[in-house]
C-alpha positions as CSV (number, residue, x, y, z in Angstrom):
1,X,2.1,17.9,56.5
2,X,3.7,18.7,53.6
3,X,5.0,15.7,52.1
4,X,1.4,14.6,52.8
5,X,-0.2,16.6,50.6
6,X,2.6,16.6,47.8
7,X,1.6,12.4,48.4
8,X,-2.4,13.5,48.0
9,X,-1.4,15.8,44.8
10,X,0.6,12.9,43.1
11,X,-2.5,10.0,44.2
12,X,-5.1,12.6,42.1
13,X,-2.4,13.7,38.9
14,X,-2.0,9.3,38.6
15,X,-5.4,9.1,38.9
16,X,-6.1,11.6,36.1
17,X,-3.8,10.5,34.3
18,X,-5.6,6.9,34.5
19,X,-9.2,8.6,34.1
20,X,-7.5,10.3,30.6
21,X,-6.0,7.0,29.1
22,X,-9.5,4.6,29.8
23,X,-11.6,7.1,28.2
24,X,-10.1,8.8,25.7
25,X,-8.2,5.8,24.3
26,X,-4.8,7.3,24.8
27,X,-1.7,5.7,25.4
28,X,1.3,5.9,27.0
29,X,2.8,3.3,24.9
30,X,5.0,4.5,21.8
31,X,2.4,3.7,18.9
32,X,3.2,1.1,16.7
33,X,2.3,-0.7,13.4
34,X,-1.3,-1.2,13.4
35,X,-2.4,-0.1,16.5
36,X,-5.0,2.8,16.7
37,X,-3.0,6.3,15.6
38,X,-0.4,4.7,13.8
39,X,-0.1,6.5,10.2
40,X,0.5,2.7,9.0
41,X,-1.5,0.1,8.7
42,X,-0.7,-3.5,7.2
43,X,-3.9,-6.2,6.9
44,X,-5.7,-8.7,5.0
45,X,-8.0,-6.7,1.7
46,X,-10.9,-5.9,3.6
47,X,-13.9,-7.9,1.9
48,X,-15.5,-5.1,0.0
49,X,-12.5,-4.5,-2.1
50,X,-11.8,-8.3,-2.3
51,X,-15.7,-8.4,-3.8
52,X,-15.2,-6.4,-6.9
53,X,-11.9,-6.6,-7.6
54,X,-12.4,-10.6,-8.0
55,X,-15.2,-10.5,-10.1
56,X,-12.9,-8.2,-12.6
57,X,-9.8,-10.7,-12.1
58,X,-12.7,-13.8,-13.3
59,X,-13.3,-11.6,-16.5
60,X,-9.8,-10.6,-17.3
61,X,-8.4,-14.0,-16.5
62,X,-11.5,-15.9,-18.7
63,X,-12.6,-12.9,-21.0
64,X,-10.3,-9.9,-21.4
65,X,-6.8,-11.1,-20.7
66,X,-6.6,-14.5,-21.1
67,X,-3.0,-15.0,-22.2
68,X,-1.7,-12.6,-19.7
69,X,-3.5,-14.4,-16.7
70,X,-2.4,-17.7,-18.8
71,X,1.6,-16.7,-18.5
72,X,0.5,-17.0,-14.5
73,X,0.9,-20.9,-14.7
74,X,4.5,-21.7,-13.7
75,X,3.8,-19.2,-10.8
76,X,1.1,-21.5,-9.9
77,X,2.1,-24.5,-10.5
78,X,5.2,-23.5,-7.7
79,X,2.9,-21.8,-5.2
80,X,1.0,-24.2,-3.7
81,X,-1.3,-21.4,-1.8
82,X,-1.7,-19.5,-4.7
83,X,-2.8,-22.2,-7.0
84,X,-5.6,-22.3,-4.9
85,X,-6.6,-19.3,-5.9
86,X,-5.5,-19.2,-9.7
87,X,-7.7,-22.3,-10.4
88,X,-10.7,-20.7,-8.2
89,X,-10.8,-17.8,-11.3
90,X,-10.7,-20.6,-13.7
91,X,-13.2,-23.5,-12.0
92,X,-15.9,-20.5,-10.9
93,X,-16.3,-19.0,-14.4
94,X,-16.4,-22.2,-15.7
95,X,-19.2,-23.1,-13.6
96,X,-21.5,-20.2,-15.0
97,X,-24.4,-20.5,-17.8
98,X,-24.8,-18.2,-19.7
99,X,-26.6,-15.7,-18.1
100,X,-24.1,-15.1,-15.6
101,X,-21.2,-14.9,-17.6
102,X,-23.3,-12.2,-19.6
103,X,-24.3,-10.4,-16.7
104,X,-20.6,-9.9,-15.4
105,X,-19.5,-8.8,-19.2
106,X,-22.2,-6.3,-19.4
107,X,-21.3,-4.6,-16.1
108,X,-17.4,-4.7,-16.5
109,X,-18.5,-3.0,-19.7
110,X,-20.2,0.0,-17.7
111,X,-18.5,-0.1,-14.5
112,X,-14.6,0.8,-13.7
113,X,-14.5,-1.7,-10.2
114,X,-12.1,0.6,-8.5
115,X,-14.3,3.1,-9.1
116,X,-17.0,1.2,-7.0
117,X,-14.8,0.4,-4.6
118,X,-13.8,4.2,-4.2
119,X,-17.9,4.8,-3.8
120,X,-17.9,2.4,-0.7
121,X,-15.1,4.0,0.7
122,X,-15.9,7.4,0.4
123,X,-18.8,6.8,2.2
124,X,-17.1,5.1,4.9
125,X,-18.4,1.1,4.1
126,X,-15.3,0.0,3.1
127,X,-15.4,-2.7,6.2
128,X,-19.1,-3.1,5.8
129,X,-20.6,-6.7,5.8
130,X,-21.8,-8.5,2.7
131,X,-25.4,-7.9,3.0
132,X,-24.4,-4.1,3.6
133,X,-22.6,-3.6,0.8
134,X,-25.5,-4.9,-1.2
135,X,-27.9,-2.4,0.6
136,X,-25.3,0.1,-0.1
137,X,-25.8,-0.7,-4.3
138,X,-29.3,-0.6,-3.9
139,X,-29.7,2.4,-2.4
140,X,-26.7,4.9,-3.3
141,X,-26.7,6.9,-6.5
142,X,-23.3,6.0,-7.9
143,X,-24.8,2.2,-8.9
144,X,-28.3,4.0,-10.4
145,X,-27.2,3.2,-13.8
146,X,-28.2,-0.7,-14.1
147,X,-28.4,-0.5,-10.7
148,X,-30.8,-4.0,-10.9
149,X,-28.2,-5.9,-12.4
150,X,-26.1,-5.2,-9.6
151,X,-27.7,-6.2,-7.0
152,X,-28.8,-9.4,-8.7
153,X,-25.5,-10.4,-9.5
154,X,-23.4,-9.1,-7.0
155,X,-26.0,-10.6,-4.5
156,X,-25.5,-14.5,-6.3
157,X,-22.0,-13.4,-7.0
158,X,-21.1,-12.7,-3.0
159,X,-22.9,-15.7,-1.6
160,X,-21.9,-18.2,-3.6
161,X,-18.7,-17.2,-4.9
162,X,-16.6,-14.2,-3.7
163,X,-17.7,-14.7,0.1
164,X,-16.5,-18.4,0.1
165,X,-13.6,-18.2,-1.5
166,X,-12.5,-15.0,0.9
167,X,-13.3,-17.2,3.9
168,X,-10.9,-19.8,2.7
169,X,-7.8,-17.0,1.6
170,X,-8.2,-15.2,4.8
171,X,-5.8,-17.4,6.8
172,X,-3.3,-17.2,4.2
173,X,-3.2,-13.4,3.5
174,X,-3.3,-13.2,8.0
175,X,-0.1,-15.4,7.9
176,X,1.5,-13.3,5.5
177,X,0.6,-9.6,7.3
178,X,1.8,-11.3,10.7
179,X,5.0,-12.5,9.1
180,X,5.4,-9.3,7.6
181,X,4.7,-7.3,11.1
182,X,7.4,-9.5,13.0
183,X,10.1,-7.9,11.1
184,X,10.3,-4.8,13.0
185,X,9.3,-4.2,16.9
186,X,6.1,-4.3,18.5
187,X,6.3,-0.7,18.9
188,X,8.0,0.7,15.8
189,X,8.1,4.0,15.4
190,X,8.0,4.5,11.5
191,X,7.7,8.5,11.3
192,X,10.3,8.7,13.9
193,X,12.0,6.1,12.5
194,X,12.9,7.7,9.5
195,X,13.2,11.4,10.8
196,X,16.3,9.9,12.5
197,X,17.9,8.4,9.5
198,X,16.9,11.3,6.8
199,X,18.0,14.4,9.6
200,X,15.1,15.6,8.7
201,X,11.8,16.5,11.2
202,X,8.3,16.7,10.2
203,X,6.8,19.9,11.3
204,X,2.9,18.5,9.5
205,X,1.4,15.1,10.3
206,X,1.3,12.5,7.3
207,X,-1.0,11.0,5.9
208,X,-2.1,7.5,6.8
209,X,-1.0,4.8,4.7
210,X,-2.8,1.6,4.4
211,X,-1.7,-1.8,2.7
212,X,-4.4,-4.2,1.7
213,X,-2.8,-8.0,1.2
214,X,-4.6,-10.2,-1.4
215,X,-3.9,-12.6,-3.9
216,X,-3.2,-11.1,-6.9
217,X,-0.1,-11.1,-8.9
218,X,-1.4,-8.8,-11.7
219,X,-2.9,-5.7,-10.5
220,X,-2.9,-3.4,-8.0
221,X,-5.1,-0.9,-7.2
222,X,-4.3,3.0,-5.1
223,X,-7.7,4.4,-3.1
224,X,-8.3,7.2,-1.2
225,X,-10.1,8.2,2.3
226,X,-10.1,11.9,3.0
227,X,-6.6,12.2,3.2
228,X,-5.1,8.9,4.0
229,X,-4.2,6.1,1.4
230,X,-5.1,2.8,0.6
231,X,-3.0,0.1,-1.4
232,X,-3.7,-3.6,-2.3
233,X,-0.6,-5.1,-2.1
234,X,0.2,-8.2,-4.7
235,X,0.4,-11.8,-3.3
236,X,4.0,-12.3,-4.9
237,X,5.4,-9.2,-2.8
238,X,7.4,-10.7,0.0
239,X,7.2,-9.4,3.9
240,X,11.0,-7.6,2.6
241,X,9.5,-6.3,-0.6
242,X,6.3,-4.9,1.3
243,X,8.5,-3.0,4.0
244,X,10.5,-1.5,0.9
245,X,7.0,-0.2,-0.5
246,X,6.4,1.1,3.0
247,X,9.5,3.1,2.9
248,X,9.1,4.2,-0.7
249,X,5.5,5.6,0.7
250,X,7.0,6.9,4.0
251,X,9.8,8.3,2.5
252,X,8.6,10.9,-0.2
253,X,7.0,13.7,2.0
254,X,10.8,13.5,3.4
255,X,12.1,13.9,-0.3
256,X,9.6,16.8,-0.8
257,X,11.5,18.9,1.5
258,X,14.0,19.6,-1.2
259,X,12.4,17.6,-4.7
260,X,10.1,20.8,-4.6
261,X,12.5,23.3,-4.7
262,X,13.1,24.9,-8.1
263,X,16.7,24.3,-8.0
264,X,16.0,20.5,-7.7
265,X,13.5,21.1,-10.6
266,X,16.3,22.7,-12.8
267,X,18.7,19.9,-12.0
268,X,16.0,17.4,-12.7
269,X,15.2,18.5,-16.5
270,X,19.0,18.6,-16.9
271,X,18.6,14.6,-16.2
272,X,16.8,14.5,-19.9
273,X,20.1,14.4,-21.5
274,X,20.4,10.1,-20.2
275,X,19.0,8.0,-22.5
276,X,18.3,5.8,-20.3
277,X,16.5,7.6,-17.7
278,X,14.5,9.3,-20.8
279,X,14.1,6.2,-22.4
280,X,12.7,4.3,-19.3
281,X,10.5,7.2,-19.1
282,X,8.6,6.7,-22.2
283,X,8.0,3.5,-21.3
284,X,4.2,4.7,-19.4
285,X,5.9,5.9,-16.6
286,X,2.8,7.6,-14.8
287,X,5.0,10.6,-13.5
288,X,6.3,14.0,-14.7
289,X,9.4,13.8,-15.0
290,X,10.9,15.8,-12.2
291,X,8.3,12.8,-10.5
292,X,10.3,9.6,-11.9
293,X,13.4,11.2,-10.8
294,X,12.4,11.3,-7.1
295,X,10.4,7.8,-7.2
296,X,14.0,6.5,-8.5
297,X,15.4,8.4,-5.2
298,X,12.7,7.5,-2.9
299,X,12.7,3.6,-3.8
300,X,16.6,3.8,-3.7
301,X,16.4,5.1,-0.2
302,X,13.7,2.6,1.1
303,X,15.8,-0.1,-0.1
304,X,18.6,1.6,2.1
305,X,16.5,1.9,5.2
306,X,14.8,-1.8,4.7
307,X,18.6,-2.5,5.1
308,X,19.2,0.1,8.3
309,X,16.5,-1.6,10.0
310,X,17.6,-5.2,9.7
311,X,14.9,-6.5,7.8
312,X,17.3,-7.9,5.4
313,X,20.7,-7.7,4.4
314,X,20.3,-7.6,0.7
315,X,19.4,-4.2,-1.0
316,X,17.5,-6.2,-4.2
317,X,17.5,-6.1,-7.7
318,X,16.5,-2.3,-8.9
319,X,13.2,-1.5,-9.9
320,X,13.7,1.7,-12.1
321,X,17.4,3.2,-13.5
322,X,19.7,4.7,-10.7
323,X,17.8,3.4,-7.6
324,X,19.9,0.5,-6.6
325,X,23.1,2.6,-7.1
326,X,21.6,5.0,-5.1
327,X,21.0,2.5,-2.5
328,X,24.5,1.5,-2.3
329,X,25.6,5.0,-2.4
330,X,24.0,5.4,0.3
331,X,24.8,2.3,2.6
332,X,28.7,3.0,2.2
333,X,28.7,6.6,2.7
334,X,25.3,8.5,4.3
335,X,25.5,9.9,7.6
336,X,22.9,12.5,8.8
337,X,24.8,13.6,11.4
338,X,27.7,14.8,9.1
339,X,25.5,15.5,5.5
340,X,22.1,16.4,5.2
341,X,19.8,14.4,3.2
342,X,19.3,17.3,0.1
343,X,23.5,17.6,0.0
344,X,24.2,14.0,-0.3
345,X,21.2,13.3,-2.8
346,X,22.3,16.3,-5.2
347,X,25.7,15.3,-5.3
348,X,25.2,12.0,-6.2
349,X,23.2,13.0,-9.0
350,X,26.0,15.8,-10.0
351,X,28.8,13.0,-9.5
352,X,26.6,10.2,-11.6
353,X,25.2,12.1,-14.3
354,X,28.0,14.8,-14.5
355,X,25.7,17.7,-14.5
């Protein structure tokens, strides 16, 4: 009798537990990149950003910038998919009278794009369809100032231009995120991932990162959505280069633990003293400076775990001053178990700067 009902209990706690996961969309499964709850996301630019931001690549590639967009050539000339796109800039301007080419002049003149992709987005239309997004300018009060314009161009602009030309890079920018997501398991774990190989544990949730593919090679634009973050992600970043962007992202709440501390601070300013380091810094870095030295730390240690995860075998060329050496450091002598994270990054900095 009683292993009877200990067999009636468990039926009803399965059951339950069944009931739970249908309806409330939880799952037993670890959560992994992409799926619902991850705090990462990797997909093709959802077509409201894609809509702006080409109309302002057309006028800096035809109007504004014209030898910088120019220098993009050889890159297309070897890129067969991306020439595609680099003569679609060229060829649709081309194609405009007057008026239109006026039209887009005059609003790039008044409007910041980002800033009317941020509207959509705050108002939760980023994946909105084309003839909601142009509902969305008629209607909302961010576009009241030539608000008419808008609509008539953006409304000739997405149908016969933008919409087209997104069906046609949509495959390619798909290919890319699905090469890019094969790199790492079905089921990757990124937050605990990385708790592992820092030694360190989150005790707060982070924020939700999001990478937007397109086809840019100049550009890149940061938006936000309550408290997660979205990033358009260039065309000439590779699946290896994307994960190390990941990393970077993932990787500074982790850094935070310690790069907040005043002692870090106090180290940091002592930094100033390296001409290169200061030197690269008044080049428009867009950090404080107790900032640019933990992006050099953070990129450094996403090149390291890009490596620790098998993505590739090759740290890469450096992107700032000591990152890549940091990198290295790291590779032939970090090991969470025995140093933490804070010890091993303060005295490599003591050892390479002799501070």
């Amino acid at each position: 009798m009683k292993n009877k009902s200990l067999k009636i209990i468990s039926l009803y706690i399965c059951l339950f537990a069944v009931i739970t996961v249908i309806f409330t969309g939880c799952s037993w499964w670890p959560v992994g990149v992409g799926r619902t709850g991850s705090p990462l996301v990797i997909k093709v630019e959802d077509f409201s950003i894609f809509l702006f931001e080409s109309s302002e690549e057309i006028y800096r590639a035809n109007v504004k910038d014209q030898a910088m967009w120019a220098g993009l050539k050889e890159k297309a000339i070897g890129d067969a998919e991306y020439a595609g796109h680099y003569s679609w800039l060229y060829d649709t301007y081309s194609g405009w009278d007057e008026h239109r080419r006026t039209q887009l002049k005059t609003i790039l003149a008044n409007y910041d794009p980002q800033y009317m992709i941020e509207c959509l987005i705050q108002d939760g239309k980023q994946t909105a369809s084309f003839d909601e997004i142009i509902k969305f300018i008629r209607e909302e009060r961010c576009f009241r100032n030539q608000r008419d314009l808008l609509v008539d161009f953006y409304s000739w602009y997405g149908a016969n231009c933008a919409l087209p030309h997104y069906e046609q890079i949509k495959p390619l920018l798909q290919r890319k995120v699905d090469k890019t997501m094969a790199m790492v398991d079905k089921n990757f774990d990124i937050v605990n991932f990385i708790e592992k190989e820092t030694g360190i544990r989150q005790k707060k949730k982070l924020q939700n990162v999001e990478l937007q593919l397109n086809m840019r090679i100049i550009g890149m634009s940061v938006f936000s959505r309550k408290k997660d973050t979205i990033t358009t992600v260039q065309w000439n970043r590779t699946p290896e280069k994307i994960w190390t962007a990941v990393f970077n992202e993932f990787s500074a709440p982790f850094f935070e633990t310690f790069t907040d501390t005043w002692s870090f601070k106090y180290m940091a300013r002592k930094l100033k003293k390296d001409e290169k380091l200061a030197g690269k810094y008044k080049d428009d870095i867009p950090y404080t400076w107790e900032g640019w030295i933990e992006e050099n730390l953070t990129e450094g240690f996403a090149r390291y775990l890009v490596v620790r995860k098998g993505i590739t075998r090759d740290l890469g060329e450096g992107s700032y001053v000591f990152d890549k050496e940091y990198a290295q450091t790291l590779t032939s002598s970090f090991d969470p178990q025995k140093t933490s994270l804070k010890e091993f990054t303060v005295n490599y900095i003591k050892k390479t700067y002799d501070i």
